[in-house]
C-alpha positions in Angstrom: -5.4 -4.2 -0.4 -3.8 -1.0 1.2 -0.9 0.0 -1.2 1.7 3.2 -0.6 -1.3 5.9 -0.3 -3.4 4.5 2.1 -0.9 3.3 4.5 1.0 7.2 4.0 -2.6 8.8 4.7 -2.8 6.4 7.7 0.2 7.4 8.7 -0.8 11.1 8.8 -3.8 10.7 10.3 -2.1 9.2 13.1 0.4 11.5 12.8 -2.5 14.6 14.0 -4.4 12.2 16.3 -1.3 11.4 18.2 0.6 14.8 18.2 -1.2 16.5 20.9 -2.5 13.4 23.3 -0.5 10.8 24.9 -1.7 7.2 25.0 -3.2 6.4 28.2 -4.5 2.2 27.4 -3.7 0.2 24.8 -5.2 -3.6 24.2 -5.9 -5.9 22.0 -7.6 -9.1 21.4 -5.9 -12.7 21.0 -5.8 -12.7 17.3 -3.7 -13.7 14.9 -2.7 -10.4 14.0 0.3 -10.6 16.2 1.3 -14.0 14.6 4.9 -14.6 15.9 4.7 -11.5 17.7 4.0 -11.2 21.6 0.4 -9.5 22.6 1.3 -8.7 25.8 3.9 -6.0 24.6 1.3 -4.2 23.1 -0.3 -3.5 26.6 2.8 -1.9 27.3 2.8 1.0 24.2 2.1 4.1 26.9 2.8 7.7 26.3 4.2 9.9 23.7 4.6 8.6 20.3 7.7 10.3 19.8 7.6 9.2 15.6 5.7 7.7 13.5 7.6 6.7 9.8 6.4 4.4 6.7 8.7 1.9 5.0 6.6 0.5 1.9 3.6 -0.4 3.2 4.7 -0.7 6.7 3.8 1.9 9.8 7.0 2.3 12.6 6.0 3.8 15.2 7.8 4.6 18.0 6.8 5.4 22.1 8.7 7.0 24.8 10.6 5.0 27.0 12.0 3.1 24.0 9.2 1.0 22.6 8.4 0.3 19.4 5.3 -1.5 16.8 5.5 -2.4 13.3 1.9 -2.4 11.7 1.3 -3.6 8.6 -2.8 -3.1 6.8 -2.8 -6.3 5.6 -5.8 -6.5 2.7 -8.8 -4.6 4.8 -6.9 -3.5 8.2 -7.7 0.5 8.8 -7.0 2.7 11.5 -10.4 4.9 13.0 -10.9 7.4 15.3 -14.1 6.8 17.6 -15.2 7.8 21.4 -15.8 5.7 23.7 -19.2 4.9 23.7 -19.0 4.2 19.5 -18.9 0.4 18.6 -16.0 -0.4 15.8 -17.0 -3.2 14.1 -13.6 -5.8 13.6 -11.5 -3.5 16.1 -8.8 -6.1 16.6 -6.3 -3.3 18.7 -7.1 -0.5 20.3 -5.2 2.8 21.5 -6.8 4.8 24.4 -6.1 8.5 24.4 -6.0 11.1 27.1 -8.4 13.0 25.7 -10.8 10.3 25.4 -11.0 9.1 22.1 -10.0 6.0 21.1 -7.8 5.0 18.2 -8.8 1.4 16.2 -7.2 -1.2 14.7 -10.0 -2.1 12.2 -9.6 -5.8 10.4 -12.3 -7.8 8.8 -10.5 -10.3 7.4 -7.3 -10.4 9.8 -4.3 -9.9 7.3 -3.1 -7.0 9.3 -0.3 -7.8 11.3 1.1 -6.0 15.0 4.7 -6.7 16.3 5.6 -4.6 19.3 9.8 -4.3 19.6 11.9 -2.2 21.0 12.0 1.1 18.8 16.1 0.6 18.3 14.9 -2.7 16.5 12.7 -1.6 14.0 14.6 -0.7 11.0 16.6 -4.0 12.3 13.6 -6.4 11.6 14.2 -8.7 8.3 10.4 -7.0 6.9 12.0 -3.3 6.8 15.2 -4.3 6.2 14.1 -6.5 2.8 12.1 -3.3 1.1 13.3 -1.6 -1.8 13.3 1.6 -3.0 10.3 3.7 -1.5 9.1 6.3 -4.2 7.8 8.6 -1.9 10.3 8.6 0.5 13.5 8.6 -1.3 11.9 9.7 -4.4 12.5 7.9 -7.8 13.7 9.3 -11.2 14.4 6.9 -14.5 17.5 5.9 -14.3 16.6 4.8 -10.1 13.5 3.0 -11.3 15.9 1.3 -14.2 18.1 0.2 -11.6 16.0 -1.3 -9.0 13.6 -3.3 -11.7 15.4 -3.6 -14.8 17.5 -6.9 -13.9 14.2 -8.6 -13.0 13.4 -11.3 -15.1 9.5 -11.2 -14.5 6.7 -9.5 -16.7 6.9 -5.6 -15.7 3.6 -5.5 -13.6 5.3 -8.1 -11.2 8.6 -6.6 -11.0 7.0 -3.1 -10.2 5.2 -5.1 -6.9 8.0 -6.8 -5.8 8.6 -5.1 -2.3 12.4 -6.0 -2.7 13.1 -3.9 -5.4 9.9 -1.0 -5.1 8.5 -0.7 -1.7 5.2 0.3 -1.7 3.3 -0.6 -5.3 0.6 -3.1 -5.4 -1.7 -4.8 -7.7 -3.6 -1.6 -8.3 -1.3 1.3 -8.3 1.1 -1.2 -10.4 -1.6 -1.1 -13.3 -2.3 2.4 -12.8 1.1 3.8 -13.4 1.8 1.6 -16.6 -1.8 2.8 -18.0 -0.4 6.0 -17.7 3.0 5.4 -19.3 1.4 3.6 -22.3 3.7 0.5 -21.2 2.1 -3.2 -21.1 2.0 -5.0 -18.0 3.8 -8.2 -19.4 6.8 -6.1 -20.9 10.4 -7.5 -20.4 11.3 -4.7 -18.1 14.8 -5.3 -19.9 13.3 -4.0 -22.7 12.9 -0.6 -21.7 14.5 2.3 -22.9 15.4 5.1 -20.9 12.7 7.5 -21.9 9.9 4.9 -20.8 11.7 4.0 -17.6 11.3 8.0 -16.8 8.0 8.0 -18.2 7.1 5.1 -15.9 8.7 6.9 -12.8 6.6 10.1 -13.8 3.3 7.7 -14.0 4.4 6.1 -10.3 4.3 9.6 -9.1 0.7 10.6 -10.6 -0.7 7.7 -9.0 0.7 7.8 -6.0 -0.8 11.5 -6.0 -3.7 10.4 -7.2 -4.1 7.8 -4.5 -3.4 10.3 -1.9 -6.0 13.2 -3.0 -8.5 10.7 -3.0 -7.8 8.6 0.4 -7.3 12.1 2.0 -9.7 12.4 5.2 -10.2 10.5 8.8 -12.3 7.8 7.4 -10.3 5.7 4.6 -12.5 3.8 1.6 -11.2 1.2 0.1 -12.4 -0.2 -3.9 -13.8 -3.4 -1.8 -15.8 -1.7 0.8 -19.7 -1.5 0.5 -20.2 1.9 -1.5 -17.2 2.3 -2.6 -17.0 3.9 -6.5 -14.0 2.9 -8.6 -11.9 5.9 -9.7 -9.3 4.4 -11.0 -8.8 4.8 -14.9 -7.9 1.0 -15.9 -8.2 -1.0 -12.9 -10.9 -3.1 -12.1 -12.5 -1.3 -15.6 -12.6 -5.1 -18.2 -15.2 -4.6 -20.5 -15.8 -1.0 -20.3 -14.6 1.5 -22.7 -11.0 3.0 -22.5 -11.1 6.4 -21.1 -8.6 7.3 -23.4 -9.3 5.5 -27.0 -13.2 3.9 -26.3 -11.2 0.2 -27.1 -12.8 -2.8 -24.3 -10.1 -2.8 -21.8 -9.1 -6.4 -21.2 -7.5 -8.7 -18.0 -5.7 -11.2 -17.2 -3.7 -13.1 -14.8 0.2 -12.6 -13.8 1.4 -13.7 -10.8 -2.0 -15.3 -9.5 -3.1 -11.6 -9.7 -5.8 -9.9 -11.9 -4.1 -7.7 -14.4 -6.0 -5.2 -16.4 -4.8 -3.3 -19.6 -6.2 -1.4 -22.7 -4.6 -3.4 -25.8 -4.2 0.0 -27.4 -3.0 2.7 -25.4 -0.3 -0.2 -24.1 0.7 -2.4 -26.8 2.9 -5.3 -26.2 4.2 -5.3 -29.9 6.7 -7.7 -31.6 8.5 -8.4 -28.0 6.9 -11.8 -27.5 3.5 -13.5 -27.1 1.4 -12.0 -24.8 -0.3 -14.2 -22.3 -4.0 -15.2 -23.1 -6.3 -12.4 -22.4 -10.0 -12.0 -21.3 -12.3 -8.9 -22.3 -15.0 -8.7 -19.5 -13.1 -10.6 -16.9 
């Protein structure tokens, strides 16, 4: 799923394919990306994209004339940059520019979602409104990170992808970051000192830079696509060898989500029982 980087590299992608051409068409087919939302508004986003923001893991753009969309990835949902004679597989939405290419809404699996409003209601709608803190946008030190996920009563990994309290982490970035800090995923996050809660906001900003040197470029690859090669250092890695101390890193499941850890570079120690875990999985 798209997480913080590959929503804010979307976002600047857009940002250089929009700066310099208005939109001349846009459409879109009857899916159920605009669940709840009406279609027909999005024939109506013409003209100068005056700005272009990200809230968590949601896009808000905003047109001349007062109209506004709020785009969200979903799981597989991309933006592309074709001409008009190229053929975008899953293009669900489509912005024509005056220059003749043509922007795409890309969405195999149709978790993305559209919701055109007027552009003085999109900080107003209850999915912007609800986001926490957003690390890249407000930045986040210890003592902020403390504050937004310490009072959660949840294992650490699930507090840190709780949009509510940090805007922006998923299931992948999550795992990075505590990899980095040494800190187990099913940690008490009232258990924290204050050096690991700054340690923790340090590892949130490595792999969110991480994230963002790799997605870098016009054509976005995700872990799932056909191709793709996992970079990551304990995601998506159960079985294989630590990269820091050789030990089989392990996974399990929190949340109905696939968590993986190295049992040695992120001890859970006396705290409690940790939950069953599975090398290989």
């Amino acid at each position: 799923m798209p997480e913080l980087p590959e929503v804010e590299i979307a976002r600047r992608n857009l940002v250089r394919w929009l700066d310099a051409h208005r939109v001349v068409k846009a459409e879109a087919d009857d899916t159920r990306i605009f669940r709840g939302a009406e279609r027909a508004a999005f024939a109506r986003l013409k003209g100068r994209v005056e700005s272009l923001e990200r809230r968590g893991k949601y896009l808000l753009f905003t047109f001349e004339a007062g109209r506004g969309l709020l785009a969200h990835l979903g799981m597989t949902g991309k933006f592309v940059r074709r001409t008009q004679e190229q053929v975008q597989p899953h293009s669900r939405a489509r912005f024509h520019l005056e220059d003749g290419a043509v922007l795409h809404f890309a969405d195999p699996r149709l978790f993305g979602r559209m919701e055109p409003v007027p552009a003085a209601q999109l900080r107003a709608l209850a999915a912007v409104q609800s986001l926490g803190r957003d690390p890249l946008v407000d930045g986040l030190t210890g003592p902020q990170l403390a504050e937004a996920v310490g009072p959660s009563k949840q294992a650490l990994k699930v507090a840190l992808m709780d949009q509510g309290r940090l805007a922006g982490l998923g299931n992948i970035h999550a795992a990075e970051a505590l990899f980095r800090a040494g800190l187990h995923p099913a940690r008490v996050p009232g258990s924290l000192t204050p050096e690991e809660w700054k340690r923790l906001a340090r590892a949130i900003h490595a792999t969110i830079a991480f994230g963002l040197k790799e997605q870098e470029g016009e054509e976005p690859v995700y872990l799932e696509d056909r191709g793709a090669v996992n970079l990551f250092r304990v995601y998506g890695r159960a079985g294989e060898p630590c990269s820091k101390c050789k030990a089989p890193v392990e996974s399990f499941t929190q949340a109905g989500r696939t968590t993986h850890v190295c049992p040695q570079c992120q001890p859970l120690g006396a705290q409690r029982p940790g939950p069953k875990r599975t090398p290989g999985r």
